[in-house]
N, C-alpha and C positions, 0 to 999 in steps of 0.2 A: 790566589789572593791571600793576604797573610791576616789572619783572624786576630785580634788585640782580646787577650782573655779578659773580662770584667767581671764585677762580684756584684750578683743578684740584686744589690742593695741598690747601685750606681745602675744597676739599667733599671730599675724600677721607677728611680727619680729621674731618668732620664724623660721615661715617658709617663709620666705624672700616674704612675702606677702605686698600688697598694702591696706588699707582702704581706702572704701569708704563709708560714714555716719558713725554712733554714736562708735569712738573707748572703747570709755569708759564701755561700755555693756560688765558685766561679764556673762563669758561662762562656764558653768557647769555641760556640755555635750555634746555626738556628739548623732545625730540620721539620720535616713535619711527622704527624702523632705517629705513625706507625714506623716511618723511620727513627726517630729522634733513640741517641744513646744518653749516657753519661755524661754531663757535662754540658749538653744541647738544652736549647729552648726552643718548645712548638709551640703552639696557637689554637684555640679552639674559634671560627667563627660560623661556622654551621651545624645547628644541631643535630643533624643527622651522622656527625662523626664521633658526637660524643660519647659510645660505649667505649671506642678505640683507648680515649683516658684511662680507664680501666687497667687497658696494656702497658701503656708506654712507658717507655724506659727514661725519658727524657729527666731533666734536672729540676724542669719548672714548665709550668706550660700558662699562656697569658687566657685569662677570660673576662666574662664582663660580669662573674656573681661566684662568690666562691660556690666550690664541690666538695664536700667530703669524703665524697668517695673516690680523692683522687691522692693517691700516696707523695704523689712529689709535689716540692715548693708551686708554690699559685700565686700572678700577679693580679690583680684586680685593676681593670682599664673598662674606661668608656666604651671604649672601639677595638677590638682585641686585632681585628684584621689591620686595620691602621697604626696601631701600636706596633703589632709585626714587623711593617717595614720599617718603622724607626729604628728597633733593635736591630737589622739586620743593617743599617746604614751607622747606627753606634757601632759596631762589632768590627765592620768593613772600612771606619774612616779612615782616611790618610790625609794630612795638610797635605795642600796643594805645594807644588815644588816647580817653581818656572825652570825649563832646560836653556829659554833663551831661544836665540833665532838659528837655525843650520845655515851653515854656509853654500848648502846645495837648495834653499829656497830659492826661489826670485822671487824678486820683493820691485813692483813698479817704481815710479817717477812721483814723490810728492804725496809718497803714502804717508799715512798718519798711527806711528806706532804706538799702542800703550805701553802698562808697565808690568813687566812680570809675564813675560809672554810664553807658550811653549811655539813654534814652529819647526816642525819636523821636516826633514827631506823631501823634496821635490813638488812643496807648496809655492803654487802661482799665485801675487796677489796683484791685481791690476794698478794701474794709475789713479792716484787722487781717491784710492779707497781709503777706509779707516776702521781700524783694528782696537777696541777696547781693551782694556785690563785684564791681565790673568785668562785669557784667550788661549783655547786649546785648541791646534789645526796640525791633524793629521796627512801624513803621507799622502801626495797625489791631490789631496786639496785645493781646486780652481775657486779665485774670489774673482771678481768682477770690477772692472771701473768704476768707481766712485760708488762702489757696494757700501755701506756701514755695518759691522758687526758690534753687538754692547760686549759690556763687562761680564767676564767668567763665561763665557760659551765654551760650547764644545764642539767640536767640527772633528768627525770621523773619516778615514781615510774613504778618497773617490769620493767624496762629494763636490757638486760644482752649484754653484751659486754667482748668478751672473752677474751682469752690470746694474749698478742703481739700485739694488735691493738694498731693502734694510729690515735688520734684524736685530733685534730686543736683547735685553739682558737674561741669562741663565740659560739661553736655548741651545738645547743640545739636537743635533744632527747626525742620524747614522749612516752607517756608509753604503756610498750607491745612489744618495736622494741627491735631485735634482732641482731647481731653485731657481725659478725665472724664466724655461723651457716656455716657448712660443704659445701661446694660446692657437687653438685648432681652429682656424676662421680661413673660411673659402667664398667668395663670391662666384658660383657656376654662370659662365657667359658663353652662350653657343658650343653646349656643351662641352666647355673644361673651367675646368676648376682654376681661379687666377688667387693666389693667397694674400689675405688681407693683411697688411703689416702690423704686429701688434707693437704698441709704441711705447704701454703702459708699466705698470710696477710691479713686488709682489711691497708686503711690508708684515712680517712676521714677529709678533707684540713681544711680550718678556714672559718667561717660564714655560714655552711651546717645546715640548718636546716631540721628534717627526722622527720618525720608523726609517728603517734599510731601502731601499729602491722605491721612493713613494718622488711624487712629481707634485711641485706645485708650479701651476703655469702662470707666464706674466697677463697683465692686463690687456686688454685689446687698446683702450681709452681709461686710464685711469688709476686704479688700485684693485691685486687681490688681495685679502688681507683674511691673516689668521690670526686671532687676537688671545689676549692675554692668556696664558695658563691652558690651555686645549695641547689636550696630547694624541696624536696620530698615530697609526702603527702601519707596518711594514706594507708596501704594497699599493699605497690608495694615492687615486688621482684626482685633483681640485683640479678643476678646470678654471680660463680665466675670467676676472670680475666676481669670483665666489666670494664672500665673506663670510667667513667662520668665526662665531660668539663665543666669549669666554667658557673656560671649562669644560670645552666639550671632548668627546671619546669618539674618535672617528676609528675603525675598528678596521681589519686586515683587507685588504679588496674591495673596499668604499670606492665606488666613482661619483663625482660630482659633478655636476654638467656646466655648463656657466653662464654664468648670470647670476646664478643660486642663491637664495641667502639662507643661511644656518643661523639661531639663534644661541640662546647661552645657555647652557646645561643639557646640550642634544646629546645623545649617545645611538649611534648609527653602528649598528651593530654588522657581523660580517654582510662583504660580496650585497649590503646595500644600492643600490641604486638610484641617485637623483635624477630629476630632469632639470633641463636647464631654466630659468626664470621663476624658479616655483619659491616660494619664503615658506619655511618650516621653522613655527615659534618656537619659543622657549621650555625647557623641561620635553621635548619629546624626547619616546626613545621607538627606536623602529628595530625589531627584530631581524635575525638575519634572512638577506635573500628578499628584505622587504623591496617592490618598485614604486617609490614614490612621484607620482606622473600628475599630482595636483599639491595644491595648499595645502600644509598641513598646521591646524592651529595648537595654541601654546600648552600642554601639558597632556598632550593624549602619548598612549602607547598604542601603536599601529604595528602590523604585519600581512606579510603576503603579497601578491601583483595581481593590481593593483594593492595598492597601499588600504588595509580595511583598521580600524577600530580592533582590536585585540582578541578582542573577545569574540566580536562576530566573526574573525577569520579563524580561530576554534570551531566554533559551529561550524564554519562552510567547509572546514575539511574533516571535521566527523562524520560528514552526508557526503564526501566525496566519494569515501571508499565502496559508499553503498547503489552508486549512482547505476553501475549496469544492473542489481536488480533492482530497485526500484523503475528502470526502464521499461525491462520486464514486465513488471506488474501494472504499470500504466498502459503497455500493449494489450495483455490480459484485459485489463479493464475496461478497454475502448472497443475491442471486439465484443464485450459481452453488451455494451452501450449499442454496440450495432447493430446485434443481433435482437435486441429488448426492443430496438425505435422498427425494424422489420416485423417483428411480432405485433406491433403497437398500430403500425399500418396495414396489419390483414384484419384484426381486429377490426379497428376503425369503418374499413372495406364493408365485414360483414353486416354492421351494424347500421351501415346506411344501405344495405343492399342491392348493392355495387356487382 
């Protein structure tokens, strides 16, 4: 990707930054502290990197308090990590440039085109779908009958997104994910399995961005729905009827079970685990490998299987490691308990002279 050099001045007021020393120092990349040369921009957002400063070669580096003991130019930002990506989306822009439609799409019956489109080769869009503005649909790209996609999305090659969905504005799709896939519904009758038709939707809000091979399935009855601004990463399963709350961070091998409901500001960190029917409020966050198999209410941090309280799952795996000897010593213990209540009964014996 081709870097656009800027002068320290302009990425500062880009992101509502302060300079301190040489504004004029053009920036013609981002790296971080121990990589960064000449020319580059890093980022301080954890202090435990902070001697690294000391080293680095870089041009400028963003924080949230000046240092003096840092030889190169210093931006002064709120949010230094946050700032980061701004620069790195300054540095990296490019206007959008429609290609237009390829002639090796197929395009249904009574679709509804916007303006400014890209369509790449060997994209299927079904019948009576409808395609927003400035719409990006890569190679191999399956839409669905009467699917709706909004304005400015991004759809990456081998994605398929079936009939009837609908899909929000700015949401990007990467490639591999899967959009509409059946919901997992069996009624078992004299023993076998006879599959329940799911008849239902998915409807994915505006600013969702979804990860490489992640599945979101349709509804059995109704809607799943993943709502505004929640970003998903590579790998994870929503099953159907889930609904997922604003802003949430569904992390790499998240399963959901269905029925689910997610709140707004969840952050389910890896290989998480839902069950199905269970409502987890708002502000949780569940560490990775958490199994959440009850309720979980609005602003705790949980870990572990079962799903414990943060802290107490700290404790119960600091006495795990200890658990064969303290076995021991209980064994120990209970022998010597046996042997004192034996004693206790010869005594006893003698004393009534038995």
């Amino acid at each position: 990707m081709i870097v656009k050099p800027v002068s320290l001045k302009k990425l500062a007021e880009a992101i509502d930054g302060r300079v301190i020393g040489d504004s004029d120092a053009v920036i013609r990349g981002v790296a971080g502290i121990k990589e960064a040369q000449p020319g580059e921009i890093t980022f301080l957002a954890n202090a435990k990197y902070a001697p690294l400063l000391r080293e680095t070669k870089a041009s400028a580096v963003i924080l949230s308090g000046p240092d003096p003991g840092v030889s190169c130019a210093q931006v002064i930002v709120e949010d230094p990590y946050y700032a980061f990506s701004r620069v790195i989306s300054v540095l990296n822009e490019r206007p959008y440039q429609a290609i237009g439609i390829s002639p090796l799409a197929s395009i249904g019956k009574k679709v509804r085109l916007g303006r400014d489109l890209s369509i790449h080769p060997f994209v299927a869009i079904g019948d009576r779908a409808v395609i927003g503005d400035r719409v990006t649909l890569h190679p191999g790209v399956c839409i669905g009958e009467e699917t709706e996609i909004g304005d400015d999305c991004i759809v990456y090659a081998n994605v398929s997104i079936r009939e009837k969905a609908a899909i929000g504005r700015r949401v990007i799709i990467h490639s591999g994910t899967v959009i509409w896939s059946d919901g997992f519904g069996f009624a078992t009758h004299k023993g076998r399995h006879h599959k329940i038709l799911q008849v239902g939707t998915v409807v994915i809000e505006d600013d969702v961005e979804i990860g490489a091979n992640a599945a979101v399935d349709r509804a059995a009855m109704g809607k799943t729905v993943i709502k505004r601004g929640t970003k998903i990463d590579n790998l994870v399963q929503i099953a159907h009827n889930v609904v997922v709350g604003e802003d949430c961070l569904i992390v790499s091998q998240v399963g959901i079970s269905g029925s689910a409901e997610i709140g707004s500001h969840v952050t389910l960190a890896g290989q998480t685990g839902v069950a199905g029917h269970l409502t987890i409020g708002d502000n949780v966050m569940a560490g990775g490998r958490t199994g959440v198999t009850k309720d979980v209410a609005s602003n705790q941090v949980v870990s572990g299987y079962p799903a414990l309280p943060h802290r107490q799952w700290l404790e119960a795996q600091a006495v795990f490691a200890h658990l064969p000897e303290l076995r021991k010593r209980i064994k120990a213990l209970e022998m010597k308990l046996e042997q004192l209540e034996k004693q206790s009964g010869g005594e006893t014996q003698k004393l009534s002279g038995r």
